[in-house]
C-alpha positions in Angstrom: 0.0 0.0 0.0 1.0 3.5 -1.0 2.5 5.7 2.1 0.6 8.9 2.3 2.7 11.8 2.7 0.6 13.6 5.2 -0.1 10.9 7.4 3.4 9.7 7.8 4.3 13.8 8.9 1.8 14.0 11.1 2.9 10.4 12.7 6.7 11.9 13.1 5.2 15.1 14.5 3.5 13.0 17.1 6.6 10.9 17.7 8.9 14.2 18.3 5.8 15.2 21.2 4.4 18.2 18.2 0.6 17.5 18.2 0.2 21.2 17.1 2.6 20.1 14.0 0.5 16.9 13.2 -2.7 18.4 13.8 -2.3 21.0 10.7 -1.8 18.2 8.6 -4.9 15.8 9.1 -7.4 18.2 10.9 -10.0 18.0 8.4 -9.7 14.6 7.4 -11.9 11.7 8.4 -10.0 8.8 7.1 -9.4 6.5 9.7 -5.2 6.8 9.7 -6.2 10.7 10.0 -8.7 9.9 12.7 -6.4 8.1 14.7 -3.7 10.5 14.6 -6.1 13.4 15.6 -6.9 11.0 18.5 -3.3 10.8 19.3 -2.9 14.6 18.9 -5.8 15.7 21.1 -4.8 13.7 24.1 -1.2 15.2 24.2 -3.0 18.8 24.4 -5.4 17.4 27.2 -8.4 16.5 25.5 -8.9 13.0 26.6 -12.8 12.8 25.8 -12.9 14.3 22.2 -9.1 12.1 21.9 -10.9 9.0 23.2 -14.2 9.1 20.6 -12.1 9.9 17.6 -9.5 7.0 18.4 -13.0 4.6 18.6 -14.3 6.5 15.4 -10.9 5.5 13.8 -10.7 1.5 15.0 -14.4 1.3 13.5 -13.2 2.8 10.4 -10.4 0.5 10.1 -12.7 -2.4 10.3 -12.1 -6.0 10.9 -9.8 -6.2 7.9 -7.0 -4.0 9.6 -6.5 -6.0 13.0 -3.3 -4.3 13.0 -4.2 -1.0 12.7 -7.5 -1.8 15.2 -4.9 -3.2 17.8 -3.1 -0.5 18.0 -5.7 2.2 18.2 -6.9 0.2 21.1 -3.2 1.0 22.4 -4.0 4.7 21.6 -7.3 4.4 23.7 -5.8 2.3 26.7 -3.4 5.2 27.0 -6.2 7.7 26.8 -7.8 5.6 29.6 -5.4 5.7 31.8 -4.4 9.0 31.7 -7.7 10.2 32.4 -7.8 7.2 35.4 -10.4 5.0 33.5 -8.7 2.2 35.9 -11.8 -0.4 35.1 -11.3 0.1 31.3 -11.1 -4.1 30.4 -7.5 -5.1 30.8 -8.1 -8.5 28.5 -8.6 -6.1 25.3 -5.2 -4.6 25.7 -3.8 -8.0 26.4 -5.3 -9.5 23.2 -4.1 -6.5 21.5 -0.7 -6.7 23.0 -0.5 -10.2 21.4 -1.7 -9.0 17.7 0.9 -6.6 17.2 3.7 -9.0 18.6 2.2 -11.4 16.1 2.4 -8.7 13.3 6.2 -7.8 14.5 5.2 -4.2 16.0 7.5 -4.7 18.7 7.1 -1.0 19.7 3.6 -0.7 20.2 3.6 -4.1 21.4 6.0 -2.7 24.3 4.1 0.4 24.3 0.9 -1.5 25.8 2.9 -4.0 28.4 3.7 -0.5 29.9 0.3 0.5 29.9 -0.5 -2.9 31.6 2.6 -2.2 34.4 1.6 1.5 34.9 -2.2 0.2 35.6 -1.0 -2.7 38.0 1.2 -0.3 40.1 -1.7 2.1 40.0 -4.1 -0.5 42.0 -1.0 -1.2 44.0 -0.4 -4.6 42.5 3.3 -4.5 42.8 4.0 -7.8 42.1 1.9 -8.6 38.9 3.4 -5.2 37.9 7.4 -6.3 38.6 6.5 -9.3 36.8 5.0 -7.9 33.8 7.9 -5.5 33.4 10.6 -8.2 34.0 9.8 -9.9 30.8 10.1 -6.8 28.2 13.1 -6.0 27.1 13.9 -2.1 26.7 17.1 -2.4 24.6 15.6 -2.8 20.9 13.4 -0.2 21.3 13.8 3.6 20.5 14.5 5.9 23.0 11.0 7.2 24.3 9.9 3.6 24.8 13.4 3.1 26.7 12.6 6.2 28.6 8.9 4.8 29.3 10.7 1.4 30.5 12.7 2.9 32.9 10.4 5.3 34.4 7.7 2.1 35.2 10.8 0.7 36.8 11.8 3.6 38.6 8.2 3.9 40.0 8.4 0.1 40.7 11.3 0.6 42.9 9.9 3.4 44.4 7.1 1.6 45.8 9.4 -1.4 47.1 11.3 1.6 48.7 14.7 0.3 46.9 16.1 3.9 46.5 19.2 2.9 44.9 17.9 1.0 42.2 15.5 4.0 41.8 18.3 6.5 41.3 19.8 3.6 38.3 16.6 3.8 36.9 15.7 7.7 36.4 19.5 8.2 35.4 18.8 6.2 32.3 15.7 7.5 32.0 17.1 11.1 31.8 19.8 9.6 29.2 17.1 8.0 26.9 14.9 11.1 26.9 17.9 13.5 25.9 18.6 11.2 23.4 14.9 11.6 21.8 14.7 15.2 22.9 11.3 15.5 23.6 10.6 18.2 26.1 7.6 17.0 27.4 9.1 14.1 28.4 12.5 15.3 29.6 10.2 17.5 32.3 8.1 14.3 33.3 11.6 12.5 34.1 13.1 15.7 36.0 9.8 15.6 38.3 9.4 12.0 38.7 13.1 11.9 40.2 12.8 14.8 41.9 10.4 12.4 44.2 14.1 10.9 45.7 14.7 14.6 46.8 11.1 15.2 48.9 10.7 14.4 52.6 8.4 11.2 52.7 8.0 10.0 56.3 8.3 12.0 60.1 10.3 9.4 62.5 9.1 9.9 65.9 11.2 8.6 68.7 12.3 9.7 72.3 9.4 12.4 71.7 11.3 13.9 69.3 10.2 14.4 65.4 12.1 14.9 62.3 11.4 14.3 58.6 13.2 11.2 56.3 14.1 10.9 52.5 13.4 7.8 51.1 16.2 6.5 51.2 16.6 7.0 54.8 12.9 5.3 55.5 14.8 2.1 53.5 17.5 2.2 55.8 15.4 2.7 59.0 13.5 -0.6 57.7 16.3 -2.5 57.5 17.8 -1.4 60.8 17.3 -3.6 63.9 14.9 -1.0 65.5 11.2 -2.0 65.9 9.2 0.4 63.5 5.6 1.2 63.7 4.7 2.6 60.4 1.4 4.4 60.2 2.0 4.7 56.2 1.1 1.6 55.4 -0.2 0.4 58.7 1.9 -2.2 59.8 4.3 -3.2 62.6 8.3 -4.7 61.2 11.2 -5.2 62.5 14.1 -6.4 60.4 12.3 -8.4 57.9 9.6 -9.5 60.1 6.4 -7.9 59.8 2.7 -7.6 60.9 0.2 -6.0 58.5 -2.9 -4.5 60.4 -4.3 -2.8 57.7 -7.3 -4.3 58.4 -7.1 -4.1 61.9 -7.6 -0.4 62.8 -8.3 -0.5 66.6 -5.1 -2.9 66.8 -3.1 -0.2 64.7 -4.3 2.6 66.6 -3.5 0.8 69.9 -0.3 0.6 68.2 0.5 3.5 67.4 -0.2 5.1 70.9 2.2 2.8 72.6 4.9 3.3 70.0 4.6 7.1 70.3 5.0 7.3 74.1 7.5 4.6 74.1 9.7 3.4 76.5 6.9 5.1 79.5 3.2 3.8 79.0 0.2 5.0 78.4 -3.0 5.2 80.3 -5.6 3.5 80.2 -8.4 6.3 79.7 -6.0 7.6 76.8 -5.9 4.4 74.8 -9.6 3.9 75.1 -10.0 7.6 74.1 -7.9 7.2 71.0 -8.7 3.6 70.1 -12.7 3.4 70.6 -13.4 7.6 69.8 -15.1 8.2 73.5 -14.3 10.2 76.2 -16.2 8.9 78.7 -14.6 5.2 79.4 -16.8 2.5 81.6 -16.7 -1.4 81.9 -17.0 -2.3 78.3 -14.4 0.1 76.9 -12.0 -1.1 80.2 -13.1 -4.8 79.0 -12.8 -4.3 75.8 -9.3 -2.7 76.1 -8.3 -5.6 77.7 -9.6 -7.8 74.7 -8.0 -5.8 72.2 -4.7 -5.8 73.9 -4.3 -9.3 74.1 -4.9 -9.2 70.5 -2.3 -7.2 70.0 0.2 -9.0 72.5 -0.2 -12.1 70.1 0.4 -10.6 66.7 3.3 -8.6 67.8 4.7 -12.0 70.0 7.5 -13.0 67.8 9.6 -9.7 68.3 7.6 -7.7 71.5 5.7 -7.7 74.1 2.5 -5.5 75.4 2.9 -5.9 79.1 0.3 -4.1 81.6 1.5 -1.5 84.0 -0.2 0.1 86.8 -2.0 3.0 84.9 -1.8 1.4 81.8 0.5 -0.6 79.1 3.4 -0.2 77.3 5.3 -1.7 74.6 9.0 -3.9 75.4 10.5 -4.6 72.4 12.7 -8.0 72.5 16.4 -7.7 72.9 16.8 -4.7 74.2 15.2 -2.7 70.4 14.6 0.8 70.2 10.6 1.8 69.4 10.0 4.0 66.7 7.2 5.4 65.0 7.2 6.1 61.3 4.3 8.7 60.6 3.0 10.3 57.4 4.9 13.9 56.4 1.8 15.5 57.2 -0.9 14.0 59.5 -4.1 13.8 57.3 -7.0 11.2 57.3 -7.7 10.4 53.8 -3.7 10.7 52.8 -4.0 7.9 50.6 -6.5 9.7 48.7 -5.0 12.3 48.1 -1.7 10.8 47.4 -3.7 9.5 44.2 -5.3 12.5 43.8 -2.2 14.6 43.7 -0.9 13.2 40.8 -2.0 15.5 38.7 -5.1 14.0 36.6 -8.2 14.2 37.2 -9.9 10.5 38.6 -13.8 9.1 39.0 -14.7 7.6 42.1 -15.3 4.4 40.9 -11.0 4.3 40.1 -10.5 5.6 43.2 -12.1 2.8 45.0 -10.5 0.4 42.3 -7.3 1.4 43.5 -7.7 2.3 47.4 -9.5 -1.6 47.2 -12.6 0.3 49.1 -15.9 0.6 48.4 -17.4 3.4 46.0 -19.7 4.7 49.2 -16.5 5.1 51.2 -14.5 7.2 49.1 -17.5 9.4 48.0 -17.6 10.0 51.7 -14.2 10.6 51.4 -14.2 12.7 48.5 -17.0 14.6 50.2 -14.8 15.5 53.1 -12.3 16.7 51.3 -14.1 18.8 49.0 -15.4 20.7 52.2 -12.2 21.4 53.6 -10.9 22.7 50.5 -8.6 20.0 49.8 -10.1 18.2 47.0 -12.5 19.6 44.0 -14.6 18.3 41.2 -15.9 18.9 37.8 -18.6 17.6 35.6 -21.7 15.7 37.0 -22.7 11.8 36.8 -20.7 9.1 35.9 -18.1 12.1 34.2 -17.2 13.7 37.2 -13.9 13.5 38.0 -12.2 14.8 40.9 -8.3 16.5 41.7 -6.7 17.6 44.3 -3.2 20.1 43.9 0.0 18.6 44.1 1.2 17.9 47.7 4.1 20.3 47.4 7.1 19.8 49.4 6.2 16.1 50.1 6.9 12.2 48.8 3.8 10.4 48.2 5.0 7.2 47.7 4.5 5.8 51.4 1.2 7.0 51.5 0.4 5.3 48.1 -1.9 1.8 48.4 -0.5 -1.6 48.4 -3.7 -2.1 48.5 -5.0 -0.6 51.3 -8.4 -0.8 53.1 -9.7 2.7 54.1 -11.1 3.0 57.7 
């Protein structure tokens, strides 16, 4: 088939990040190449509704005779998708698309939608599909976007599994691969995303005294001998032990008290007060305390104990460890929410409770609170609103991130 001269200009412009450049070549056409190009365009100036209906006008125009073509404007709306957080768009069709343009030899696109896949997985916090996933492409025959995509899915990978180092390895050949294809829109989404190694992500509080962490000193706080509460992600380690109460609130909470006044205790009317949200304490909650507790003595048995005390309880790490408490940079409910939210597009409820692995009546309570306290907005109405939040300046979000986590 003849190459047309337009739409190959208007594919380079694209390529080079110049969807001003492509559009004046296939704005007014409606052939499906032009269609999908104009697709293309529009979502790298923002428009992701008007980009998402003409890439589905152009994969019906291509018909069932193109499958290449169709597969990889599915690619085209799988990116749309996700930039505009479309997180229950069906994963299977980009897989089966995935597999047509291996089959056809279009390595690049076929690379180009595993990282969809790996950006959507680490998204909904599943780190380990996503590590997977990534492992098996390979980022060397590709050109140097698609290297600089590779290597920013890994650097966020790492990121999450707090391995700073390997973090660092990543973004610097990110930074080389995207000065080699000189796209500036790129080169600015590598210089923030490693600016993330630079931010404070985590307040250690120990001996009553606070002070803020990089990432990489959170990584080598978690590998130190020292027993760690971390009220990021809501669970209690030392070394490589450790005891997930995500789903265990009160037992967290009770947690958290004892590691914050560590090595004195704490009173009994204050860890009722902070665990069960009353200030007036009777039998049950002093029962109930009790109850709880001895929850708590078992699932933290294999490296400390919760001993009683004459006022209260405390925590007595084994081995003569020091108690610390790992706390979020700034002390906010809904901080995984907005951790999501603060990335800088705009996301529907029903993502948000995809990835936070909460229901869609929690987070709109959520969302709801936020909104009031200025901290979150919204736009549209129905199943189009979307909702953002500005960027938390000054601050790493990764910790605060879901792995998944349940909201409370």
């Amino acid at each position: 088939m003849k190459t047309d001269p337009l739409i190959q200009a208007a594919a380079q412009a694209l390529a080079a990040g110049d969807p001003l450049g492509a559009l004046k070549r296939v704005a007014l056409r409606d052939d499906a190449p032009a269609l999908a190009l104009r697709g293309i365009a529009m979502a790298q100036l923002g428009d992701l509704i008007r980009a998402k209906a003409l890439v589905r006008s152009a994969a019906r125009a291509f018909g069932a005779r193109h499958a290449l073509a169709r597969a990889r404007c599915v690619v085209a709306e799988a990116e749309i998708a996700l930039a505009s957080r479309d997180l229950a768009w069906p994963a299977k069709t980009l897989a089966d698309a995935r597999a047509t343009l291996e089959a056809s030899g279009d390595r690049a696109n076929a690379a180009h939608a595993g990282y969809l896949e790996v950006r959507r997985l680490v998204l909904i916090g599943h780190i380990d599909d996503a590590e997977r996933l990534l492992g098996a492409l390979d980022p060397e025959p590709l050109p140097p976007a698609l290297r600089a995509a590779h290597e920013l899915v890994a650097a966020g990978v790492a990121l999450r599994r707090l391995q700073t180092a390997a973090a660092r390895v990543a973004f610097a050949r990110a930074r080389h691969a995207v000065h080699e294809a000189g796209i500036p829109a790129l080169i600015a989404e590598v210089d923030n995303a490693s600016h993330t190694l630079r931010l404070p992500a985590a307040r250690l509080i120990a001996g009553g005294e606070a002070r803020l962490l990089l990432l990489d000193e959170v990584e080598a706080l978690l590998a130190s001998d020292a027993l760690v509460v971390d009220a990021c992600r809501h669970v209690v380690q030392t070394g490589g032990t450790v005891v997930s109460l995500t789903r265990r609130p009160v037992l967290f909470n009770l947690a958290y008290q004892l590691a914050e006044a560590w090595p004195a205790d704490v009173p009994r009317h204050t860890l009722i007060a902070g665990a069960f949200r009353t200030k007036h304490a009777d039998d049950t909650h002093r029962a109930r305390l009790r109850v709880e507790m001895g929850r708590l003595r078992t699932m933290l048995r294999a490296f400390a104990d919760v001993g009683a005390t004459r006022r209260g309880f405390a925590l007595a790490p084994h081995r003569g460890k020091r108690v610390v408490l790992l706390a979020r940079p700034v002390d906010e409910a809904h901080a995984a929410m907005l951790a999501l939210l603060a990335d800088g597009e705009s996301w529907s409820s029903s993502a948000l409770a995809l990835a936070l692995g909460a229901s869609q009546r929690t987070v709109q309570r959520a969302l709801d609170s936020l909104a009031a306290a200025g901290k979150a907005q919204s736009f549209g109405h129905g199943r189009a609103r979307r909702w953002t939040a500005p960027p938390a300046s000054g601050f790493a979000t990764t910790l605060l991130l879901p792995t998944p986590v349940t909201l409370n």
